[in-house]
N, C-alpha and C positions, 0 to 999 in steps of 0.2 A: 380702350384696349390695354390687357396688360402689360407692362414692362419688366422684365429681367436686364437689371443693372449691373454690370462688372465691375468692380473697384480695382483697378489694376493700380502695384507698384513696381518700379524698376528689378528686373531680373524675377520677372514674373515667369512660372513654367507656361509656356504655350498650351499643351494638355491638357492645364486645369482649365485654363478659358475654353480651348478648342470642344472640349468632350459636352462640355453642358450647353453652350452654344446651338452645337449640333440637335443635341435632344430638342432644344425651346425650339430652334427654326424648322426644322422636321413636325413638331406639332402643328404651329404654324401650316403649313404645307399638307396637313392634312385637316386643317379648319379650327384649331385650339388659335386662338390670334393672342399671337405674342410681338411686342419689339424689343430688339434687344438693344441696347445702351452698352457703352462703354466709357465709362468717366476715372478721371486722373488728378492727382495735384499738380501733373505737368502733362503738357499736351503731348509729350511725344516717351513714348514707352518702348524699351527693347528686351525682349525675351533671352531667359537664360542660351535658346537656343539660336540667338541670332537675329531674330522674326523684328522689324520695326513697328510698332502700332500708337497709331492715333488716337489719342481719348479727346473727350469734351472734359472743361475744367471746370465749366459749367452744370451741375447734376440739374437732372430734369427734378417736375415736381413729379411725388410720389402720392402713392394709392395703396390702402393698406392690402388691394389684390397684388400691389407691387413685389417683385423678388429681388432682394438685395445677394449680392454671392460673391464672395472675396475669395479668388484664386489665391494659391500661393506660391511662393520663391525661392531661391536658392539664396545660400548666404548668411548673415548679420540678419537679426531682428531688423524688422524694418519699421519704422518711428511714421507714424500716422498727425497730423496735425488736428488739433479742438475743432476745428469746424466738423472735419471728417466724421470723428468721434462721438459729434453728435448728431450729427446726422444719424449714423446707425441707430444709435440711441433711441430718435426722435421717430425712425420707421418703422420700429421693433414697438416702442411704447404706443404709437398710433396704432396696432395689431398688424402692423407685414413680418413677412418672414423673413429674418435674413440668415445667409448660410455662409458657410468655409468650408475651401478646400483645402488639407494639407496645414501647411505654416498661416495659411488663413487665418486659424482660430486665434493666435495671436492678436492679432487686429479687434477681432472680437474681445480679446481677453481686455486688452488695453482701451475697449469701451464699455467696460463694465459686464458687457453681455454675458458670459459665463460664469458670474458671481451666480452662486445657489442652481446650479445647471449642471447637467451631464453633460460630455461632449468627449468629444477624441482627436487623435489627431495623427501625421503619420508615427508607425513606432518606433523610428528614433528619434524622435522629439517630445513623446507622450510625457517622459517620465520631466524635461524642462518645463513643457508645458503646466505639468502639474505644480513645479518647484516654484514660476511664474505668481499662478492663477490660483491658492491653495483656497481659497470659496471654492471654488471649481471639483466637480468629480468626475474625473478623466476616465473612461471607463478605457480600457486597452488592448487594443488589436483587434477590434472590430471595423467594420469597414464602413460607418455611420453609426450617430447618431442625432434621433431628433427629443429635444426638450423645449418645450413652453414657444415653440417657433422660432426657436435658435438650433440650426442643424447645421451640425460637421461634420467631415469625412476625412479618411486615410487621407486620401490623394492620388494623384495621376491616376491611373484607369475606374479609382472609384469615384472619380468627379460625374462620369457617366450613369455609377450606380446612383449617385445623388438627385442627381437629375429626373432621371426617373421615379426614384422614389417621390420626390418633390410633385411631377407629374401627376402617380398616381393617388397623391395625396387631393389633387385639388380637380380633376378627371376622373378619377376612378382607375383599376389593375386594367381594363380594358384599352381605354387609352394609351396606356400606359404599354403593353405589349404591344401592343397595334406600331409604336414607334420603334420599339426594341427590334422590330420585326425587320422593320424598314431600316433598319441600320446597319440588318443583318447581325445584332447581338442576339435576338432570339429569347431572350430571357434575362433576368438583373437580380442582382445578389442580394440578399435579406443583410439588414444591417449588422444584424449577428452574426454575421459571416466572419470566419478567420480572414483579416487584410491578407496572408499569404495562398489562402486554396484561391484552386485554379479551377475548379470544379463550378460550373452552373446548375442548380442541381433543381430539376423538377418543374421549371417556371418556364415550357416552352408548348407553349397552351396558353389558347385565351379565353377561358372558364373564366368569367369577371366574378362570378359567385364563389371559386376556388382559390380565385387569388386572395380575395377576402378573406379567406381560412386561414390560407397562408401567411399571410399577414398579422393575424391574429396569435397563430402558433408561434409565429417568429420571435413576437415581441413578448409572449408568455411562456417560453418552452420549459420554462424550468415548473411550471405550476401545473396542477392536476385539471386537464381541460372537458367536462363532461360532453357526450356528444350532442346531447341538449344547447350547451355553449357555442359550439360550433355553427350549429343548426339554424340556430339564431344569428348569428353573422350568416351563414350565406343563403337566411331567409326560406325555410324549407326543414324538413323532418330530419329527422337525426338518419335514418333510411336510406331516405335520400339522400344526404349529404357524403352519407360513406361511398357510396356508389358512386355519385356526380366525381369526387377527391379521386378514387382510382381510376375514372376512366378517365381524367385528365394528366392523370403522374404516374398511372402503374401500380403506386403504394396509396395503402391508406393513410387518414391521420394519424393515426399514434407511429405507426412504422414514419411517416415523415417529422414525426416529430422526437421519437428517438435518437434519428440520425441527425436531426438538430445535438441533441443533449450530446451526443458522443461526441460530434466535432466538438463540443466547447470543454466536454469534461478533457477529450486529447490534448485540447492547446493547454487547459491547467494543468495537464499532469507536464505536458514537455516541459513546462513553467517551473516545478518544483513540487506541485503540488502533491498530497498522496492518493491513489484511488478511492479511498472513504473519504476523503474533503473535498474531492473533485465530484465524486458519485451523488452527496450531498448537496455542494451547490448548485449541480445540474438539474438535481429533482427526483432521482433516484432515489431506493431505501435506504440504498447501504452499496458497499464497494463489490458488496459478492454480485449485485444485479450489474453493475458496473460490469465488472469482469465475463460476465457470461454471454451480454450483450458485444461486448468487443469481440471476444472470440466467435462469437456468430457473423456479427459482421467481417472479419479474417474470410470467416471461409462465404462470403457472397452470400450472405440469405439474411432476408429481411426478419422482424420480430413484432410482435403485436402484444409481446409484453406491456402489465401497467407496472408504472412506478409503485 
């Protein structure tokens, strides 16, 4: 059976354990068999919010189905011991996954794992993170990411989106909503997602062939996606694929993946960015598509413009 291990350290957030927790044993609970672990360098652990919790000092033996997941803390960097260190090391090089929540990646950092890796982390600590870890490419104010089976996340409420996404990684989107469901989330944020929207946008459907699009769009949104491409991930005509995509969201593919490109090109420009560098690295021609697509979206209507 697989295990999901917690690496807890002192003035550890509650949240970040509680929210991924939740996910694994609600799988569980619907037949995905998980146990979850909680291991420490000291048997007794107390939460930034007060909460006492027990670990083993003991780590169990691991399986490269195993999930390693380092919550994170409030405070001072928190100094990790060589054994620990390698242990990660040692789970990650055998092929398991291990993740971070928040100030997690730290932890990660400080065992090599993020050397020549993407990751992120909450955003005000991205920019330490990166002064830290400079092997590392911090990608910022997204709400995960995953490289080479080393995945990170903001933190606190996106420890939830991690989870799932983790879920649907090793299950499938169907699974994968099937718990969202039961959680009463309904749906989980694309990693590309701006850390601050509050928006869940389109994932409240269990089309497992749609999530797959989804999925695909999210992690390419800036590239030119044929509907042939698509078609091919959710196994089925290009025809079919456009019809299956709006009778489960409303919008089609490109209209869903516009509204990708514009959330990301908004957070570049709030950034500094200009509308022709924002328009550009989104995947846009030029700033004028930029602009015209904004203003459509202003007034509520979708666009099935191509880049």
């Amino acid at each position: 059976m697989p295990k999901v291990v917690f690496l807890l350290v002192p003035d550890v957030h509650l949240l970040e354990i509680a929210a991924p927790a939740q996910v694994f044993s609600t799988a569980a609970d619907i037949g995905l068999a998980y146990t979850l672990c909680y291991v420490s360098e000291q048997p007794r652990v107390t939460t930034v919010q007060g909460v006492a919790l027990t670990a083993d000092i003991q780590w169990p033996d691991l399986d490269r189905e195993d999930l390693l997941i380092v919550p994170g803390w409030r405070g001072p960097t928190r100094m990790i011991g060589a054994a620990t260190a390698e242990r990660l090391r040692a789970h990650h090089a055998a092929g398991g996954t291990v993740a971070s929540v928040c100030a997690g990646a730290d932890t990660l950092g400080r065992a090599g794992l993020l050397d020549g890796r993407r990751c992120t982390t909450h955003h005000t600590i991205q920019e330490e993170l990166a002064r830290r870890y400079p092997a590392a490419t911090v990608v910022r104010d997204v709400l995960y990411v995953s490289d080479d089976r080393v995945v990170t996340c903001a933190g606190a409420a996106s420890a939830g989106d991690l989870a799932l996404h983790l879920l649907s990684t090793r299950h499938g989107p169907s699974a994968a909503s099937t718990v969202a469901r039961t959680l009463v989330a309904h749906s989980w944020r694309d990693g590309a997602d701006d850390q601050e929207s509050v928006a869940l946008r389109y994932r409240s459907h269990l089309d497992e062939a749609v999530h797959r699009v989804q999925n695909l769009i999210g992690s390419r949104f800036a590239e030119r996606l044929p509907l042939r491409v698509l078609a091919a991930e959710a196994g089925c005509s290009p025809r079919t694929v456009t019809r299956q995509f709006q009778q489960a969201t409303g919008i089609t593919p490109l209209a869903y993946q516009q509204s990708l490109r514009l959330q990301r090109a908004e957070h570049l420009m709030q950034r500094g960015a200009t509308a022709e560098a924002a328009a550009r690295q989104v995947g846009f021609v030029d700033g004028r598509m930029l602009r015209r697509l904004r203003s459509r979206a202003t007034q509520g209507t979708t666009t099935d413009d191509t880049a």
